[in-house]
N, C-alpha and C positions, 0 to 999 in steps of 0.2 A: 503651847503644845509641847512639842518635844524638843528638848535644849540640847545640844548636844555641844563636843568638846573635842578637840584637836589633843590626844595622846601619845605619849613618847613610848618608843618600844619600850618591854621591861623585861626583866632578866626573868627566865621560863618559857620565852613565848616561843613557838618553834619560828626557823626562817620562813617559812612559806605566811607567818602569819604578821613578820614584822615588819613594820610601815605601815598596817591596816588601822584606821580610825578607830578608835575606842568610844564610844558613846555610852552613856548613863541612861537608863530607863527612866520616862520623864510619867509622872501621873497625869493624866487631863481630865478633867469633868464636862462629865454630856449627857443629855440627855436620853430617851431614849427615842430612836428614829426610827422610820419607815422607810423599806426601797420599794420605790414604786416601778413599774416598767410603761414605756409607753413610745412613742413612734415620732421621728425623726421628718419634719414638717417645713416645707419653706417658708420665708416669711409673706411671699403673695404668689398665689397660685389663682388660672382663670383655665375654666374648661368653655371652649371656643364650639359654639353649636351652629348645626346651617339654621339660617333665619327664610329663605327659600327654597324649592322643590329645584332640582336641576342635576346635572352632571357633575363631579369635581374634573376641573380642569386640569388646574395645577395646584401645586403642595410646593411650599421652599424648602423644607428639608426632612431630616429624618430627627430620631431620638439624642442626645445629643448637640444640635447644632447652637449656636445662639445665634440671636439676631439682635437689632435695633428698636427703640419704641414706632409706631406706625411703619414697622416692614410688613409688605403683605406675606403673609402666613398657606392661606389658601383661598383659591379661585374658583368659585362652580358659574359653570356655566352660562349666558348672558344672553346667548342669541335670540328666544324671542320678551326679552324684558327691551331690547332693541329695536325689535321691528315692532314693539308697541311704542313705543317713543317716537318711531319716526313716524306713526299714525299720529299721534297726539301733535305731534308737529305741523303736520298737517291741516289738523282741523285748527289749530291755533291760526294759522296761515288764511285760513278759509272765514275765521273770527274778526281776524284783521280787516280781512275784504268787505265783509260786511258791513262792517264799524267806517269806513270809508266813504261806503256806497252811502247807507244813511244818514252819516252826519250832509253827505252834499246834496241828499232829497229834500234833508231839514232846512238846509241855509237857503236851498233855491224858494220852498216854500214861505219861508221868513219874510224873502227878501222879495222876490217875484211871486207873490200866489199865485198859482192856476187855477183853483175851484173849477166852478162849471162856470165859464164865462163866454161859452157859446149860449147858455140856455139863457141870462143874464143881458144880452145886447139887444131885445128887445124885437127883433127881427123874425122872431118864431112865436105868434101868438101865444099856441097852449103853455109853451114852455113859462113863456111870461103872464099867463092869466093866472098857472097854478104857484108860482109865486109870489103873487099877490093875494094869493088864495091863504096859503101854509104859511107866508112868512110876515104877511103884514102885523100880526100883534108883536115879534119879536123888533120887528122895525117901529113899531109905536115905542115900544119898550126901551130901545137903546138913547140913549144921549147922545145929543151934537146930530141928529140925524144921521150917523154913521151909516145904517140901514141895515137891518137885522139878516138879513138871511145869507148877507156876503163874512157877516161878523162871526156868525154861528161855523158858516161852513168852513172858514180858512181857522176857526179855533180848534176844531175836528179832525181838520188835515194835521196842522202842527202837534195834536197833541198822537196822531196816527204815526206820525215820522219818528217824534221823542219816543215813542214806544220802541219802534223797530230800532231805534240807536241805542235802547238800553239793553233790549236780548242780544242784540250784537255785541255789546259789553259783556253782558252776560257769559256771552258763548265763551267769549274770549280768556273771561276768567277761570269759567271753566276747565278751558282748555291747559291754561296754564297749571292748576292744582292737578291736573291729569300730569304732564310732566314731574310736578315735582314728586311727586308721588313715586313715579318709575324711576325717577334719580336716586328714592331713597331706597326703593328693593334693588337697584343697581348697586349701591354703597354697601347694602347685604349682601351682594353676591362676592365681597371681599371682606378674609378677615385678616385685622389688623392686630399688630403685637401690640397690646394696652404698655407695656412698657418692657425694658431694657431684659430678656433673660433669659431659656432654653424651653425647648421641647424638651418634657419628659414623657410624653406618650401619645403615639398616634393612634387615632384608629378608624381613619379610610387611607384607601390608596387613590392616585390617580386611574378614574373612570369607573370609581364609585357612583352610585345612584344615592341622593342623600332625599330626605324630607326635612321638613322643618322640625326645629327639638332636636337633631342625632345629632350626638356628639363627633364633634373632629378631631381636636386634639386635645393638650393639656398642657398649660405654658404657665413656666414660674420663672421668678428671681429665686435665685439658688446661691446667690452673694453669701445671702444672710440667712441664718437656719434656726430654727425651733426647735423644743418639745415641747410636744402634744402630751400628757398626762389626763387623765379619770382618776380624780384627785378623792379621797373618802369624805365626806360633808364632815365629820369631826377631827380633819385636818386641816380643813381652811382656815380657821380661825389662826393658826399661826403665824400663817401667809401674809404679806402684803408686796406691794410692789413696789420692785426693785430690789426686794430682798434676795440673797446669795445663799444658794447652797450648792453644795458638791453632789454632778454628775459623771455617769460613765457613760461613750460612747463602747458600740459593740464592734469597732474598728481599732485594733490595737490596744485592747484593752484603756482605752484615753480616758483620763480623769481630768475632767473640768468644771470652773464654775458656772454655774450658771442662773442667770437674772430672772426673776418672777418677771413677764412681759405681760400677762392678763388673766387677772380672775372673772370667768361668767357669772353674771347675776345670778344665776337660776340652776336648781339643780337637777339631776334627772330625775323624774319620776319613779323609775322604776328603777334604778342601779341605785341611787343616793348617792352618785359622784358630783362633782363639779369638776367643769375641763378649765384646766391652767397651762397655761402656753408659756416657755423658760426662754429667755435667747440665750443661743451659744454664744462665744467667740468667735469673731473670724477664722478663715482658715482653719477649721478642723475637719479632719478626716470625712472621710465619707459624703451621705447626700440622703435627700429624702427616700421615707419608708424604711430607713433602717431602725434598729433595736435601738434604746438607750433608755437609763435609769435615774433616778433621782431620789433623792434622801432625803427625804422631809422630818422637820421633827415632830415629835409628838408631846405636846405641852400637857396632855394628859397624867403623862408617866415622869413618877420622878426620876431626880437625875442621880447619878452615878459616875465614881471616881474608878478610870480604869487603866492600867499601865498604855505606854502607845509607843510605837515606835515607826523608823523609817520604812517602806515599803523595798527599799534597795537593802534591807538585811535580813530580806525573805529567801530559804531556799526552798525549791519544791525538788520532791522524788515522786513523779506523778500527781497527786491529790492532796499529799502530805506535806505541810508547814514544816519549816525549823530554822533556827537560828542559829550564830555561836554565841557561846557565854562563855566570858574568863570566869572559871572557878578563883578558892582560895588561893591557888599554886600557882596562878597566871597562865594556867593550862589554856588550850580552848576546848570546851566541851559541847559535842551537837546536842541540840534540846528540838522533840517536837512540840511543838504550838497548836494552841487553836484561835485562828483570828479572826476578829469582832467587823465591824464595820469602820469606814475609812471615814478619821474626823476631819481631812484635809485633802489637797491633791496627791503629797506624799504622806501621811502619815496615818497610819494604821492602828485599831485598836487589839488586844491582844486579852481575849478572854480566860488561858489559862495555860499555864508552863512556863511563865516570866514572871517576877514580880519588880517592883517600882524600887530604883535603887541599883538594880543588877548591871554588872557590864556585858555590854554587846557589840559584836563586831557591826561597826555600821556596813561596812561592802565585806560578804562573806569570802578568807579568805582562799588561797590558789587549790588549793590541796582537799577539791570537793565531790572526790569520784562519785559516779552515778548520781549527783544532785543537780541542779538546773538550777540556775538566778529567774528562768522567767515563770511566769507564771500560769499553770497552765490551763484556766480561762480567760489567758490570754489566745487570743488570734492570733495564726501566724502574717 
């Protein structure tokens, strides 16, 4: 880039100009690049929606605040996802009872059958004519004499009882998947900070009426920050990841580098962009949705040799560039500029009013009425 050089006063220079650094106009080769403009993106953002119909209760804070991962965020209202819980509870209670009741009708039956063993003791004629009647071939039929009609009916009862202990289980399962069910639209009636980072926009208040789908708020990590670019599809190719170029934030006019972080597979249909995501460095300026630019090159166009110099040997009067130049006489004489694009964070390219070789003041000296060192697309 641009070399520069520690100079000793020299006899012509006026006092107001002596001690100021002397630099040499350095040539650099570059190609030719693209400023693209595009919008200032955190690296994780979550828009937090009600997953239930209710009231908002409570909200933790407002635009600005941070929080913690899992702090609750907002509360809508519970009261009847509760009183169906404690129905489901209930019948869970009533599942139990049941599943109690028949497991002990089953054991008694097991253990003690009752059948019909009033009609059975022989004491009552018809009762025992018409069992000998109905039941005598399944008592031919059984082995060991067991006697059929006592075999039949207590295998009738038992499997009467195993039935009722399994709807009783049933129930009970039931009842339970009822429960968990309202534990989970409970867990929806809270939202949680997915991780570490700010509200950057609300939009209910406490004793909003929400549906399901409406958004609540909108929470990022705002640590680490982006750009977002719509990149031209015959710039991509130059691209890869990880690669540096030089960006400007629209806060202080801030020049930094910045990392290809992700090229999308797929372009748009209808713009022919592809979106490319840059990390910044830490701590810079500003925050999401602001302006910011970036310089891509263009490997299409060839490249070009073109004077450059420090961005601190800029003066402006308004709109207008210029510099100082030591003439032959070791004079300083103002010179307006017209300047190129920045091949650095500090160094600037300079399309026409300097050539390569010339002396310049690197910090324009005291003696600069009505000119400004700053820049005036800078912010103040």
């Amino acid at each position: 880039m641009c070399a520069s050089s520690q100079a000793q006063p020299e006899v012509g220079i006026p006092v107001s100009a002596q001690g100021a650094a002397v630099i040499v106009v350095q040539p650099a080769q570059t190609g030719a690049s693209v400023t693209l403009g595009g919008s200032v993106v955190p690296y994780k953002q979550v828009a937090l929606t009600a997953q239930i119909p209710g009231r908002i209760e409570f909200i933790a804070g407002t635009e600005g605040d941070r929080f913690k991962a899992q702090d609750i965020l907002v509360t809508i209202d519970d009261d009847d996802l509760l009183a169906q819980r404690r129905a489901a509870l209930a019948q869970l209670a009533n599942a139990q009872a049941e599943i109690g009741n028949a497991q002990m009708q089953y054991s008694r039956e097991l253990i003690s059958p009752q059948g019909k063993s009033l009609y059975r003791s022989g004491g009552m004629g018809m009762p025992g004519m018409f069992d000998q009647m109905f039941t005598q071939p399944f008592s031919n039929a059984m082995p060991g004499n067991v006697g059929g009609d006592r075999y039949v009916d207590r295998q009738a009862d038992l499997y009467s009882y195993g039935s009722r202990l399994s709807q009783a289980q049933s129930g009970e399962l039931t009842a339970r998947s009822q429960i968990d069910q309202i534990d989970a639209r409970l867990r929806d009636a809270r939202s949680f900070a997915p991780f570490d980072g700010v509200i950057i926009k609300k939009m209910v208040e406490v004793g909003d009426t929400v549906q399901p789908g409406m958004q609540l708020l909108e929470f990022a990590d705002t640590t680490y920050l982006q750009v977002q670019v719509d990149v031209p599809s015959r710039l991509v190719p130059s691209l890869s990841k990880g690669m540096l170029v030089p960006a400007r934030l629209d806060v202080g006019n801030t020049r930094v580098e910045a990392r290809v972080a992700q090229i999308f597979p797929a372009a748009d249909a209808v713009r022919h962009t592809v979106t490319v995501k840059f990390d910044l460095p830490e701590g810079v300026p500003g925050g999401p949705g602001m302006y910011a630019e970036v310089m891509l090159p263009d490997s299409t166009a060839p490249s070009t040799v073109v004077p450059v110099i420090p961005d601190s040997a800029v003066l402006w009067r308004g709109a207008l560039p210029a510099i100082y130049v030591l003439d032959e006489k070791n004079q300083p004489q103002l010179r307006l500029i017209r300047l190129g694009d920045y091949v650095s964070n500090d160094q600037v390219s300079v399309l026409s009013g300097v050539t390569v070789g010339e002396r310049i003041f690197a910090q324009p000296p005291t003696t600069t009425s009505g000119w400004s060192t700053n820049n005036p697309n800078q912010n103040p």
